[in-house]
N, C-alpha and C positions, 0 to 999 in steps of 0.2 A: 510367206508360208505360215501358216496359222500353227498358233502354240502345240495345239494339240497332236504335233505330228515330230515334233520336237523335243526333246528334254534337256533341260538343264545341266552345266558341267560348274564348274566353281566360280563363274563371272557370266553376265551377259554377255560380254564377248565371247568366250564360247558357247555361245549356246546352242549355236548352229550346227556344230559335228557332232552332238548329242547324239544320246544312242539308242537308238531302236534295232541296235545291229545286233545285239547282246555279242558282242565281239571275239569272247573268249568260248563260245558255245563248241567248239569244234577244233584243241589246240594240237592234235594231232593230224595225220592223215585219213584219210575217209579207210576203212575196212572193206565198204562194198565196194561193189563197179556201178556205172550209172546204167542201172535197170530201166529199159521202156515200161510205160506205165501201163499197166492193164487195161483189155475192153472196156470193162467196167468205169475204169477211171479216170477214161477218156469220154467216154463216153456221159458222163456226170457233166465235166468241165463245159461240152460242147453242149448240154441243154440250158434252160433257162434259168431265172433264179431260183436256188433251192430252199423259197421261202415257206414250203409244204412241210421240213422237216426238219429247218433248224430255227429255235425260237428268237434267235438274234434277229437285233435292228441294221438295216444297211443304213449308211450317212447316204442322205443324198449331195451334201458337200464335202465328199472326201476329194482328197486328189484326184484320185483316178477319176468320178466322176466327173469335177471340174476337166481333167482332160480330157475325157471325152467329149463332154461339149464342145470344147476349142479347137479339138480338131475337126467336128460336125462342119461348124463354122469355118475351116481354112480347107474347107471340102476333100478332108482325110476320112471320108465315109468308112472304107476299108478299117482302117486302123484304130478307129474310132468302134465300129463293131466286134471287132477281136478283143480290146480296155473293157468292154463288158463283162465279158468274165470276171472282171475283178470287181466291176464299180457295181454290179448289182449283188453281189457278196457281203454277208456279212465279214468286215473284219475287225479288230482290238483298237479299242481306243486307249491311248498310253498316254495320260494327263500330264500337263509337262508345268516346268517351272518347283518354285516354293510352297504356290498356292495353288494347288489342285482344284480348286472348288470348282470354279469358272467351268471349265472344260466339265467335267463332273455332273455340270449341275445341265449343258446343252446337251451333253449325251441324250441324260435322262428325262427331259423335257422332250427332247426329239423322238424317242422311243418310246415315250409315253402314248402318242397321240395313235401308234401304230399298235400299241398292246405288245408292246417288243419288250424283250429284257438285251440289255446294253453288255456287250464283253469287254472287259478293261485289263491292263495289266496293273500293278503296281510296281514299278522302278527305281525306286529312288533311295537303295540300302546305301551307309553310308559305304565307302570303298568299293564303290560300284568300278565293273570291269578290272581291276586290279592295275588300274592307268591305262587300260588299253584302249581302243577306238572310242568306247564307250566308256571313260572315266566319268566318275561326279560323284552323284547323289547326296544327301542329306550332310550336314558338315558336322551332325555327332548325335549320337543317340537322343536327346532330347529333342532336336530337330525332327529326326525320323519319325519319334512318337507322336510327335503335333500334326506331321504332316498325313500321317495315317488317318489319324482323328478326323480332319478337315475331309479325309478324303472319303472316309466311309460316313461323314456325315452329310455329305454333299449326296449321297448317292440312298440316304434316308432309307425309305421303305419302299422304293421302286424296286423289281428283279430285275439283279445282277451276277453276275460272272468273274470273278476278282480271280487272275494268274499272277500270284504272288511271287515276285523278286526273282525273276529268272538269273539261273547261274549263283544263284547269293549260296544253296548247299551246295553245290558241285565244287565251287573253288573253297570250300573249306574242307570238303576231302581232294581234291589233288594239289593241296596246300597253296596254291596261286593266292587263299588270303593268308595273311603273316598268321600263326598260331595264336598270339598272344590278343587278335581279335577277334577266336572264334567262337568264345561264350558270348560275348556280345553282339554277337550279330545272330547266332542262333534264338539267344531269349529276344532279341528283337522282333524277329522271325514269328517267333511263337505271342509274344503281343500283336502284332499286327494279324495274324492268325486269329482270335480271341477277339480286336477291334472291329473287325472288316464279320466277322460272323456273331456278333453282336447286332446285324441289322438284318429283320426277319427276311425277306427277302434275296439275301448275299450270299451265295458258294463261293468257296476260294479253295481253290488247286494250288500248291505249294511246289515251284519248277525244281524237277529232280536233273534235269541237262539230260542227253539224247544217248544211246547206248555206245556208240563210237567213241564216247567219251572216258565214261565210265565203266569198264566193260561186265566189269564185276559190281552188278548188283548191290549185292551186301554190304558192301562199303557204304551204302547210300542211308539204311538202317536206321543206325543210333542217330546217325545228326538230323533225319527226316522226323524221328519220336522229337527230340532235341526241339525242334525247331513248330513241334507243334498238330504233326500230320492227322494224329488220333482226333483233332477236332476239327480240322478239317472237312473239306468235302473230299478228298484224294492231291491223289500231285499232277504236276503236267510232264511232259514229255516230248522233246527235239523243236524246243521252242527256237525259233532262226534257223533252225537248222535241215539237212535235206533228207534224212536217210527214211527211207521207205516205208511205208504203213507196215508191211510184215515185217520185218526188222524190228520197227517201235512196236510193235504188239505183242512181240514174241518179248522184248525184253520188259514191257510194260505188266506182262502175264506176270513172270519172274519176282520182278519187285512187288509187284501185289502179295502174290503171296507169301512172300517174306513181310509183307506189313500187316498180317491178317484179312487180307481181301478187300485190301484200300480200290475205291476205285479210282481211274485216271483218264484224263481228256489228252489228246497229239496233233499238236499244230502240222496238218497237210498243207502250209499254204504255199509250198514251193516244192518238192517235193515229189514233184509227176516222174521225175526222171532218176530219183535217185540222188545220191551224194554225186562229187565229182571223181573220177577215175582218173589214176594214172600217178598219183602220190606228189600233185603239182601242189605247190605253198600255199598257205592258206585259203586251202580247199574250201575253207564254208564261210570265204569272203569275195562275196559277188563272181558268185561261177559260172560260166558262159554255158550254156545251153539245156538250162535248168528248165522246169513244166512247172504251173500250178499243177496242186496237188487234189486228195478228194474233198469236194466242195464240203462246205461248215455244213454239219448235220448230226442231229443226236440218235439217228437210227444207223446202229455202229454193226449191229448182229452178236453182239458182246455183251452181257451185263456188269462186267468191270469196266469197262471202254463206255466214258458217260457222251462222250462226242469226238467226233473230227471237227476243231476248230483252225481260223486262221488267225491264226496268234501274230507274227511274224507279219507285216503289212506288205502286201507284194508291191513291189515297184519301189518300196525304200528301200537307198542305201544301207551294204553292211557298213562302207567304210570306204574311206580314199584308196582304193584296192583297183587292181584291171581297169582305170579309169573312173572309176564313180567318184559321186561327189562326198561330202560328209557323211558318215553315219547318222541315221535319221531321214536323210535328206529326197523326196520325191525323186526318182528318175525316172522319166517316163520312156526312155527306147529299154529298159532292163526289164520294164513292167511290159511292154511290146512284146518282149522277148518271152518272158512268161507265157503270156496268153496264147501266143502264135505255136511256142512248142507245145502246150496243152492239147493241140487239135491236130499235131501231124500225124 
């Protein structure tokens, strides 16, 4: 499994159940029911790539690509054309390890050729996940500052798209990080903020976590100023997580304008269907009969709404949850399952 689909926990040995699950995105019950997704919305999914109107690069070696080659080849025609929806999508590249550069540096080489700008996340706060599926990240502020550095140097003066530290403000207002590390992870916040838009080039959205969470807004505020949002490009919103384009916009309206008319991008990359119903246990880890969402595009009808992106990489594990494998970890019958409920 290639680095860039993985991140780092406190050893090599784990490096494997790393997190691209952002684990804690969703520590309560879903609020909605699983909504069918609109004509619209299906209707997006079931056309081709939607490279007319979002300026993201697709990998042609993502997973899902690779798999659908493999199964071309083990003459899974069928299932191999439904992975399309994913493998000709732009999704986030989440650089994994200490040293970002590498991953970083093929993004941007590979996007370059296509006149693409690359969407990355940055992950790697220290006390990431608060030990949950998704523990790790940097092993102490000086760490974290380097690996910023490398990261946004890596990524130079090519356009880019930086979804800075998902969940890093959200567990410091529902206190999941211990109090006594929340000035420091905030000014971290806010250098990394300052490093990553020091390269002309570079937006960076600063993850606010999805409305089910936090349900009250305003809480969001002080630690979003805190942590840097004023020089940002805006925050992100329901990064991993499923609840519904109108649900995120309605609450995305809300925090804008409590931030002075910050604008915001919302990961649709799962999403077609809604959260899960019915108040079963960790609802926004690997939930059975979930849809992609609306395909990656910056024509939103919104001028606060900068895109629908796919933040959230479909087909990876949240987590050893309803059978998956590691957090991070490709599954290919979950990403199946994605694409198939997209188009019923």
């Amino acid at each position: 499994m290639s680095g860039r689909r993985i991140l780092p926990v406190v050893s090599a040995a784990v490096a494997a159940s790393a997190a691209l699950a952002v684990g804690c995105s969703s520590p309560g019950t879903p609020s909605g029911g699983g909504e069918e997704p609109t004509a619209s919305a299906v209707d997006a999914v079931r056309g081709g790539p939607a490279r007319g109107t979002s300026p993201y690069w697709v990998d042609p070696e993502s997973d899902a690509a690779r798999q659908v080659r493999a199964w071309k080849e083990a003459g899974r025609a069928a299932d191999a054309r439904l992975l399309e929806r994913i493998s000709t999508r732009p999704v986030a590249d989440w650089p994994a390890g200490d040293d970002p550069e590498p991953d970083v540096r093929t993004a941007v080489e590979g996007a370059s050729a296509s006149h693409r700008s690359v969407l990355f996340v940055a992950y790697n706060i220290p006390h990431r996940d608060c030990g949950a599926y998704s523990a790790g990240g940097a092993s102490d502020a000086d760490a974290y500052r380097a690996w910023t550095e490398r990261f946004a140097g890596a990524i130079g003066d090519a356009p880019a798209t930086v979804v800075l530290e998902p969940d890093a403000v959200a567990h410091v207002v529902d206190g999941c990080t211990p109090p006594e590390k929340h000035a420091e992870r905030l000014d971290l916040l806010a250098g990394a903020v300052d490093t990553f838009k020091a390269r002309p080039g570079t937006k960076v959205y600063l993850d606010a976590g999805n409305p089910d969470w936090l349900a009250d807004p305003a809480k969001l505020v002080e630690p979003l100023h805190r942590a840097g949002v004023d020089r940002a490009d805006g925050f992100s919103l329901n990064v991993s997580n499923f609840q519904t384009d109108e649900t995120v916009k309605a609450y995305g309206a809300r925090l804008s304008a409590l931030l002075g008319g910050a604008h915001y991008v919302i990961d649709s990359s799962r999403n077609g269907r809604g959260p899960l119903s019915g108040g079963r246990s960790e609802a926004w880890c690997n939930p059975p009969g979930r849809a992609l969402g609306t395909p990656p595009t910056t024509e939103t009808g919104d001028e606060r709404l900068d895109a629908y992106l796919w933040i959230k990489r479909p087909g990876d594990s949240d987590g050893p949850c309803r059978g998956g494998p590691a957090a991070g970890t490709w599954w290919p019958g979950y990403a199946l399952g994605l694409a198939r409920a997209a188009g019923s």
